[in-house]
N, C-alpha and C positions, 0 to 999 in steps of 0.2 A: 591421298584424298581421304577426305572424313566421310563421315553417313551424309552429309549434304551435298556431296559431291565441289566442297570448295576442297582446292589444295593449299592445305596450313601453311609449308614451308612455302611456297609463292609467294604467298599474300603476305608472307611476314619478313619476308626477305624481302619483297616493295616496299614494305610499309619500313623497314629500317634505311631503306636507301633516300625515305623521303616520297614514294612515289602518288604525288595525290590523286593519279587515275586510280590505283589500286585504295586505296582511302575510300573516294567515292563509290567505287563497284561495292565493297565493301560495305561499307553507309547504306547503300541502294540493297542490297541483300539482306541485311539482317534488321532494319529500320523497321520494318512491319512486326519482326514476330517480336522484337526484344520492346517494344511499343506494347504489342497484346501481355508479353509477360509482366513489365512496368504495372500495367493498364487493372491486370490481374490482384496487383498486390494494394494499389492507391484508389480504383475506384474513379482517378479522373483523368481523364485522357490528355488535359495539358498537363499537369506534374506532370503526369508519364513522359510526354512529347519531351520535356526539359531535362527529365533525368536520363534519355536515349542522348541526348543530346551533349549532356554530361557523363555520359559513358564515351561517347566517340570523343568527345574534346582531351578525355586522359589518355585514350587508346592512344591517341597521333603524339599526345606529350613525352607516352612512356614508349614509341615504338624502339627507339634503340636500345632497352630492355629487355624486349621482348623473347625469346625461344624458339626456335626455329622448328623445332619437335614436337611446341603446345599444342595441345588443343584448343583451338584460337573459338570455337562456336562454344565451347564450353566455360573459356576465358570471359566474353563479351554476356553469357547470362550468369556468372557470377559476378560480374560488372553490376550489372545489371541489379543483381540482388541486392549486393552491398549497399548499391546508390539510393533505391527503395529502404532502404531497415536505417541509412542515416539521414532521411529524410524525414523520416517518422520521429527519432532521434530530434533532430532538429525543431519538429512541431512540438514533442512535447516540452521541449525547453522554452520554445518562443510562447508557447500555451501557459505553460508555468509564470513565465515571467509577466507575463499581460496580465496574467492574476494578479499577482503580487502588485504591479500597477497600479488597477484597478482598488486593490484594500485600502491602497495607500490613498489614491486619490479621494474614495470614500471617505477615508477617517479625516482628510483635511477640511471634505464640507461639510460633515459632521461637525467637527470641531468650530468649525468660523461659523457657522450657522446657530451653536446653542448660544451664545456668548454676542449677538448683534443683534444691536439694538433695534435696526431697523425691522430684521425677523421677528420677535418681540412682540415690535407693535403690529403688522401685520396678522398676526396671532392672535394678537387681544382684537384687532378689529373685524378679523373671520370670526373669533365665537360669540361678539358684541353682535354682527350682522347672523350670524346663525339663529341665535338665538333669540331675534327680535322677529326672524321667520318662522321661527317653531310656535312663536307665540303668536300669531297669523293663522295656525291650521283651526280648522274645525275643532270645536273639547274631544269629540270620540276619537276622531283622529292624533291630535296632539296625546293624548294620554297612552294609548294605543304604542303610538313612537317612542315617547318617553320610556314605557318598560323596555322595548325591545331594545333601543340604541343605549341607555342612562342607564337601565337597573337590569339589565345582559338577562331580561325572561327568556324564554322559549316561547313560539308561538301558540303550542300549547297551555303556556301556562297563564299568558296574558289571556287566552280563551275561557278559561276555566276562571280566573279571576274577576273577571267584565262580562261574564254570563252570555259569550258570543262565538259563535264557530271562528274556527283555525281561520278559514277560506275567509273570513272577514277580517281579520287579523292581518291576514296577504294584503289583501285588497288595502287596508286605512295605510299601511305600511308604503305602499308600493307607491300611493298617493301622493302620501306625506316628500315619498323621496322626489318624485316628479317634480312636484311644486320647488322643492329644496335645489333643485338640480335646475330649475329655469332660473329662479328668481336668482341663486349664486354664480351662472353662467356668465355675466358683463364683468362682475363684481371679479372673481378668479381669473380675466384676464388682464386686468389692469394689472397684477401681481403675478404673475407668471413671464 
């Protein structure tokens, strides 16, 4: 008997003859903690559930392997470990590679995107419609815009050069973008 009170040589001498009652007692005894230990290392209680699950599935693979003398509670949470550290293993490879993926996909619509025509004109006809809206705003307002978006001021500095506080600066800006965001709103789903 071990500190849990199972008998190693029992259970592993069942477990070599094939015996699935002794499997399942087994299963039924250690499921819970080697769960909380999984649970311990992943954070999520299904991997965990699947890697318990994949600890029992080698245990019955490897039973006529097994030792008679092991320490079988000891065996089943080094199981356990291993299954967690190459599971993490696993992520960061599948992680890695979804990257790499992902660049790739990237740089294809990058590439097909600078080079069509059709993009192009859609381009020239968003800053043709842009800027036939800018030229719609208010003068204080449009000029206001003009430095902040076209000539990259600081809202202090268009303040200071239009003889008007910041907070008006906010305000003509904030305006300008509203009206910009309604009137482009029909226009940007025909293209998207």
């Amino acid at each position: 008997m071990n500190d849990n009170g199972i008998n190693n040589s029992f259970f592993i001498n069942q477990l070599k003859q094939g015996d699935h009652k002794a499997y399942e007692t087994l299963f039924q005894l250690y499921f819970d903690k080697l769960h909380h230990y999984a649970w311990s290392y992943l954070e999520d209680a299904e991997e965990a559930r699947e890697i318990i699950q994949n600890v029992f599935f080698k245990l019955w693979k490897k039973r006529t392997d097994l030792k008679v003398d092991m320490n079988l509670n000891a065996y089943l949470f080094k199981m356990t470990r291993n299954e967690c550290l190459d599971y993490f293993k696993h992520l960061k490879v599948k992680t890695r590679y979804r990257d790499e993926i992902q660049k790739e996909r990237l740089k294809l619509n990058v590439a097909s995107l600078q080079d069509d025509p059709s993009q192009m004109f859609i381009e020239s006809e968003l800053n043709k419609k842009v800027n036939s809206l800018i030229n719609r705003l208010p003068d204080a307002c449009r000029e206001v815009f003009i430095k902040s978006r076209f000539e990259g001021l600081k809202y202090h500095e268009i303040a200071a050069e239009m003889n008007i506080s910041p907070k008006t600066v906010e305000n003509q800006i904030s305006k300008a973008l509203r009206f910009l965001r309604q009137e482009l709103q029909d226009y940007l789903t025909l293209f998207l």
